[in-house]
Structure formats: structure tokens, C-alpha cells
Phi, psi and omega in degrees: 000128168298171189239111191252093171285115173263152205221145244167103224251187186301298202297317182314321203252349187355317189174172212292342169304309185287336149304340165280276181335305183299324160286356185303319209276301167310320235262302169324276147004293176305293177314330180279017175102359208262131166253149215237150166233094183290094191263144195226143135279165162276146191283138214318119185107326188278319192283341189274325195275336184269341141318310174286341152262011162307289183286029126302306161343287179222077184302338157250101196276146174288140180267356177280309220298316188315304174301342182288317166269316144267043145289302189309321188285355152281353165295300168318274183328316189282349149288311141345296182264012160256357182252334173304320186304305198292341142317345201244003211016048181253125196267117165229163165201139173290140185251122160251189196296324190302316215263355169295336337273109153267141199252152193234183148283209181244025199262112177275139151096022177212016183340162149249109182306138196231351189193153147197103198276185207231357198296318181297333167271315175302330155333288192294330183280316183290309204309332188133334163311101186278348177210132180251113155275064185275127173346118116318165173079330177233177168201224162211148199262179204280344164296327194060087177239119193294128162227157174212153200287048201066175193268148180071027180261016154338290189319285203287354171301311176299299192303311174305329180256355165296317214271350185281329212224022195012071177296149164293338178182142183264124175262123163263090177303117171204198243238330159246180176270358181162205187250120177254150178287010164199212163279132156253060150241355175251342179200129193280329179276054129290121169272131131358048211298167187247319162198168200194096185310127182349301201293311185317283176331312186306285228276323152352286202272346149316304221260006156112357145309111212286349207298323187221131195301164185284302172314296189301005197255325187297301190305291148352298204276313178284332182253016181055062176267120159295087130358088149236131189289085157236131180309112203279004187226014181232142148294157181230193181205186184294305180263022155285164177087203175212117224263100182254112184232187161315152186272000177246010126283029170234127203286318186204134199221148197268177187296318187258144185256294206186138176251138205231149205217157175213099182280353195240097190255178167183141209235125147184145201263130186263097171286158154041070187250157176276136183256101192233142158330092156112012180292310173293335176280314189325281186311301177291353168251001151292304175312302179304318167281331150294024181047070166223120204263107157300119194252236143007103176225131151218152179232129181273149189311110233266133163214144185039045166073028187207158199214177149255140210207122173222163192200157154219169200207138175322157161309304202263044177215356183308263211337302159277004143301343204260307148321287181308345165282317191316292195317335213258318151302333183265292195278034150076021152291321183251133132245130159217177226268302186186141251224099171286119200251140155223092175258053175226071183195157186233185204216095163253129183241164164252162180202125166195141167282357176293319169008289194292352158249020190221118182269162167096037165269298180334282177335307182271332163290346177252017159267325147283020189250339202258331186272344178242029175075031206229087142344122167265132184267301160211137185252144130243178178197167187205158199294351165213056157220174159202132169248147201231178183221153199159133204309122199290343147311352198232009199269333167300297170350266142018287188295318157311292190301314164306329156344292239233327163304299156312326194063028183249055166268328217246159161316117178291000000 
């Protein structure tokens, strides 16, 4: 039989009804010949309620302990929706991580997958099981240990056992109908794409579009797994959702894909740093070992040996950046005069692989942001991106007026 994974996110599973609907669905799937492999979350609220009560507990928490405890609630769903199948005279049987075994490293709660042999479900497929239902999100270490892979690490669970299993294709269920070319909750003509190529789809869900974790989309992209995004609360068809595939299976594509926002950004600028050899590791490997994931770099033009040096970092990472200069500064490795914070600036990016054959996207995108009065902060670009930096009053703007410039309301 070919092999279909469907993936099935918190909201899908919320509770028993929407776990009845989602099997209904798998249920669809079989009959059309397919052993189905089913990867669940925990249900929507749960995985959040079961952190907490981790750090009520032990705020400085063992992290193998963690993993113990929030891992289960995908254990639950996942029996939930295997005993819901077999009401259905659908042959299921539920999976946790351990007994697939998908094998991980030892990074307990940011794990990285390393294997997922196949014997044991393909065993179970010959036997007469048509659906395997498995635990997202965990797996087990080489200690033999519950580990789990960071939040929204379903997503790449799915995607990782499409590609262990040369599935025909991973379906992702969730809470929208697809990849839209912006929020339409910020710009109401956000369309639909019908498919949208691996790298877009990458850089989209880097710049803070929620529809797909950033690793399952990275994962996707090296073992070529077709994707597709559909809403778990729609009828559906053959072309519903939205299909993230090779950039050669797509006929025609707008220069521009989609535009993506990140609103809780901070800007801060290191004045008057001495500009010297190794100035710049110095300063980034102090962030970087405080854990402050740096985006955004400009160094400003050097005079009398001294520079401005800026960067951005999420909003709830200031503090420990802020440390880690302090520190770095008291113990007379960095000097500089002082250290400016602006933690009221968004990130608005454009991303289409059309780029790379199309010139004036810059050109046009920073005339329109200067015709609707929108200060630029900081620019970067990447062969089929450009991110702008900007004042976080202006960032729906931003985001509309870049929309409706691209046209990418309307069909390539």
C-alpha cells in the first residue's frame, strides 16, 4: 500500500469531537487504499498547562523530567484517536516515540532527530493495521530517554516519518486552509497560494509566519517531501490547501510570494566601539552564549577608530543581551560609550524566488514604504528576500501597502 501521513495539530484535536472529525478524515484516506500514518498533538492548551506545571514545581527543572511531562499530552491524543479509529472499524493502533523508536540525540526539549527505522510499523501494516498513530513532538535518546523536540516539533515529526517512509505526501492539518500571501488578519485581499516553493515556504516561516515550523519546512526541502497545508475544519478536495513543493513543479510564480512580519523585534545600537580586528566576534559570542538569537547586523562607517555597531534581537531577549554587554564591558574586553535600546520596531520582509531573475524589488519596495511615510531602520536582503526594520506603529501598514504594490492579491 502507498503511505500517507497526515498530521494533526492542537486545535484539530482540541477535544473529542474535533478527534472524531479528524478520524473521519483518516478514515477517508484508507478507503482510498492508503496505510496512513498519523502524527497528533496534544490538545490545543494542554502542552502549555503541562509547562506550567513543570515550572511551578521546579523552576529550575531537570530537563529529562520535563520531557516526561510534557510529552504525554500527545500520548493522550494519540490513543484518543486510535480507539476513535477502531470505533470506526478502522485497525489502528497507537505509537509513542519510544516504541517506534524514533531516535533522537540527548538535547532534551530542542532534540534533533537522528533515525526512524521502519521495521516495526511496516511489521504492523503487513499484519493488517491500517493506521499507525503516533505521538508527536517526542522521541527517545540514546540513554533511552523521553526527549522532545521543541514546541511545534509535530510539524517536523511529520514531515521526518513522510520522508523515513517515503510517504507520497505529508498533510498538515490545522487551524487555517493554507499559506496565504500575507496575515489576512492585517490585509483582508491575502490570497491563498495553491503552491508555494520549499525556499519561500523556509524563509516565510523564519520571518514569523506561524503556518509551519521552521525545521519541518528545512527537513521537507533535503528529502523533497511534498507538503500540503490544509484546514481540519473545511471540506476538502483533491486541490485544497496549499502544496509546498519544488520550485519546478510550479509553472508560474509573482516576483513577490509573500510578505511576513515579526512585531516584538528591538534594535540596539552599541555607540562609539573601538574598530579593531575580532571586535565584532567578541560582541557575538557574548550574545550567542547568553542565548540572544541576533537576526539584523550593520556596522556603521568607522571614524577615529570608533564605530556604531546595531543589531536586533526578539523583544523578551533585550535583558539578556543587555547583560551580556554589561559583562563583557565590566570585564574590559568591549568598550563602548553606550548602548542604545529601541524596543518599539517590527521586521516586514518581501520573499518570492522570483527575485533572482528580477531586478528594481528593492527599488520599489523602499519607495513604497517613503511614499507612505515609513521610516527604515535597518535593511537586509538574501537572494530571494528583503527585510526592513520599522517603527512598530507602522508595521500593518507597511504590511498592506506592500500587498497592494506587489499585487499580490491578484494570480501570477
Amino acid at each position: 500500500m502507498p503511505v500517507l501521513v497526515m498530521k494533526f495539530g492542537g486545535t484539530s484535536v482540541a477535544n473529542l469531537d474535533r478527534i472524531r472529525r479528524a478520524a473521519k478524515r483518516v478514515g477517508v484516506e484508507v478507503a482510498k487504499g492508503y496505510d496512513v500514518i498519523v502524527i497528533v498533538s496534544a490538545m490545543s492548551g494542554k502542552t502549555n498547562e503541562l509547562v506550567g506545571w513543570v515550572n511551578e514545581t521546579s523552576p529550575l527543572f531537570d530537563a529529562r523530567e520535563y520531557d516526561a511531562v510534557v510529552s504525554s499530552g500527545e500520548n493522550v491524543t494519540a490513543g484518543l484517536m486510535a480507539l476513535t479509529l477502531q470505533e470506526m472499524d478502522v485497525p489502528a493502533r497507537s505509537w509513542q516515540g519510544w516504541q517506534v523508536p524514533l531516535k533522537t540525540n540527548s538535547s532534551h526539549s530542542q532534540a534533533r532527530i537522528e533515525e526512524i527505522p521502519t521495521d516495526n510499523i511496516n511489521q504492523k501494516f503487513g499484519e493488517g493495521m491500517r493506521v499507525a498513530v503516533v505521538a508527536g513532538f517526542q522521541g527517545i535518546s540514546p540513554e533511552g530517554r523521553i526527549t522532545t523536540l521543541g514546541r511545534g516539533g509535530s510539524d517536523t515529526t511529520a514531515v521526518a516519518f513522510a520522508a523515513a517512509f517515503d510517504a507520497e505526501r505529508c498533510d498538515i492539518y490545522t487551524d487555517v486552509d493554507g499559506v496565504y500571501t500575507t496575515d489576512p488578519r492585517i490585509c483582508e485581499t491575502a490570497r491563498k497560494l495553491d503552491r508555494i516553493a520549499f525556499e519561500e515556504m523556509l524563509e516565510l516561516a523564519s520571518l514569523g509566519a506561524k503556518v509551519l515550523q521552521t525545521r519541518s519546512v528545512e527537513l521537507a526541502m533535503r528529502y523533497k517531501v511534498k507538503l500540503r497545508v490544509l484546514s481540519s475544519f473545511e471540506e476538502q478536495s483533491d486541490e485544497a490547501g496549499t502544496l509546498v513543493c519544488d520550485e519546478e513543479d510550479i509553472m508560474e510564480n509573482n516576483v513577490v510570494n509573500g510578505v511576513a512580519y515579526s512585531r516584538d523585534e528591538a534594535k540596539l545600537t552599541l555607540l562609539s566601539v573601538a574598530d579593531r580586528p575580532g571586535i565584532a566576534a567578541t560582541i557575538f559570542t557574548a550574545l550567542s552564549d547568553n542565548g540572544v538569537n541576533v537576526d539584523m547586523i550593520v556596522q556603521n562607517i568607522s571614524e577615529d577608530g570608533r564605530t556604531d555597531m546595531t543589531f536586533s534581537c526578539p523583544t523578551d531577549q533585550v535583558g539578556r543581551a543587555e547583560q551580556a554587554l554589561a559583562d563583557i564591558k565590566g570585564a574590559g574586553t568591549l568598550n563602548f560609550a553606550e548602548l542604545d535600546v529601541d524596543a518599539g520596531v517590527a521586521k516586514v520582509s518581501v520573499v518570492g524566488i522570483g527575485m533572482r531573475s528580477h531586478t528594481g524589488v528593492a527599488a520599489k519596495m523602499f519607495q513604497v514604504l517613503s511614499q507612505e511615510g515609513i521610516n527604515i531602520k535597518i535593511i537586509t536582503t538574501s537572494e530571494i528576500k528583503i527585510s526592513v526594520l520599522v517603527d512598530r506603529k507602522y508595521m500593518e501598514l507597511a504590511v498592506q501597502a506592500l500587498h497592494e504594490a506587489f499585487e499580490l492579491d491578484k494570480a501570477a
